[in-house]
C-alpha positions in Angstrom: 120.4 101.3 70.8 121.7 98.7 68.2 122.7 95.1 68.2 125.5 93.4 69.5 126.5 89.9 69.4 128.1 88.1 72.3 129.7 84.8 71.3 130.2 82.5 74.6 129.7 78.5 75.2 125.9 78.1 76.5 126.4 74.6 77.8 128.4 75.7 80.6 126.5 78.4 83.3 129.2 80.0 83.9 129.5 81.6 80.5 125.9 82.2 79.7 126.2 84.6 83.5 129.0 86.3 81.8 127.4 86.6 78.5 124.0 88.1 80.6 125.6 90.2 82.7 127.8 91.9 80.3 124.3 92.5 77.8 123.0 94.5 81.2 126.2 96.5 81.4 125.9 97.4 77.4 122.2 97.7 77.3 121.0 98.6 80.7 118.0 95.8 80.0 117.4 92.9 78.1 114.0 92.5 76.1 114.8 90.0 73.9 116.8 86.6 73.6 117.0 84.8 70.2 119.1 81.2 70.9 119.7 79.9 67.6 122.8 77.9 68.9 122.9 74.1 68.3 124.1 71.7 65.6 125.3 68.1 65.8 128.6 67.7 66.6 129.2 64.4 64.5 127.0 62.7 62.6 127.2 58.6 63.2 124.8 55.8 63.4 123.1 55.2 66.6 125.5 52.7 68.2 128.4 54.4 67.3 127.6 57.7 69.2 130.0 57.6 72.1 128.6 59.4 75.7 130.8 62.0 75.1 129.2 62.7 72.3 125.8 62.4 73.2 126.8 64.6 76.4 127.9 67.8 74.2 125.2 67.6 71.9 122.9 67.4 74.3 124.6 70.4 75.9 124.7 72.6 73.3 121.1 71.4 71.7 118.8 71.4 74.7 120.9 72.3 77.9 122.2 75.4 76.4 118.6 77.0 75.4 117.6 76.3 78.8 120.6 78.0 80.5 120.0 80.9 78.6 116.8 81.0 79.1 116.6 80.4 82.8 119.1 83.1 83.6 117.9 85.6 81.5 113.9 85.4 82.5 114.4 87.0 86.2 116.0 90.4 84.0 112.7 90.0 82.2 110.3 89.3 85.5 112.1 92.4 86.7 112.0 94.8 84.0 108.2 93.4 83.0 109.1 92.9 79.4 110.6 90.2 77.3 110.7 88.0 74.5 112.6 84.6 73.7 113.2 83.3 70.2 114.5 79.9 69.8 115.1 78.9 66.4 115.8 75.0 66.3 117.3 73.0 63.4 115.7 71.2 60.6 117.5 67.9 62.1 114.6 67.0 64.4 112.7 66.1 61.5 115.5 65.2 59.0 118.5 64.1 61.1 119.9 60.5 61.8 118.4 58.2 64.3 121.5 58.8 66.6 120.9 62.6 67.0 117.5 62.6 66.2 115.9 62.3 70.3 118.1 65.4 70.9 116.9 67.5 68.4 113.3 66.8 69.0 114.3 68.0 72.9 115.2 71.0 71.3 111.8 71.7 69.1 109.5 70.4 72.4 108.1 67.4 70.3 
């Protein structure tokens, strides 16, 4: 069948539907989900991160893998298959204090 790539905003629900449904119309079925999305959005020390910023990286980081996941699992209860990948980032171990609690959301520790 092939890859495709769908490039859509995970922190918002309303995109990650969109991104779901339209893998059903191309695909017929979904069997696998890799979410490898995530990154800090500005590096600063600890008291300097503003909530903004600590809102959208926690959106994208941790939110994001759970929308994704969450919408996509009932395709996969359905079609009794499916596998999800999450690759997380390196910054959970190596990272700044400021974004470190985010990242380690993100890996489960």
């Amino acid at each position: 069948m092939g890859i495709k790539l769908y490039h859509h905003s995970i922190d918002d629900n309303k995109n990650v539907d969109k991104m779901i449904e339209k893998s059903i119309q191309d695909f017929q079925i979904i069997d696998f989900e890799l979410n490898s999305a995530g990154g800090a959005l500005a590096r600063k020390p600890f008291l300097e991160i503003t909530s903004d910023l600590w809102d959208r990286t926690y959106a994208l980081n941790v939110a994001g893998t759970f929308n994704t996941a969450q919408t996509v699992i009932p395709h996969m209860i359905e079609n009794k298959a499916g596998v999800i990948f999450n690759i997380a980032s390196v910054a959970a171990k190596a990272s700044g204090a400021g974004i470190l609690f985010i990242m380690h959301r993100q890996k489960g520790l």
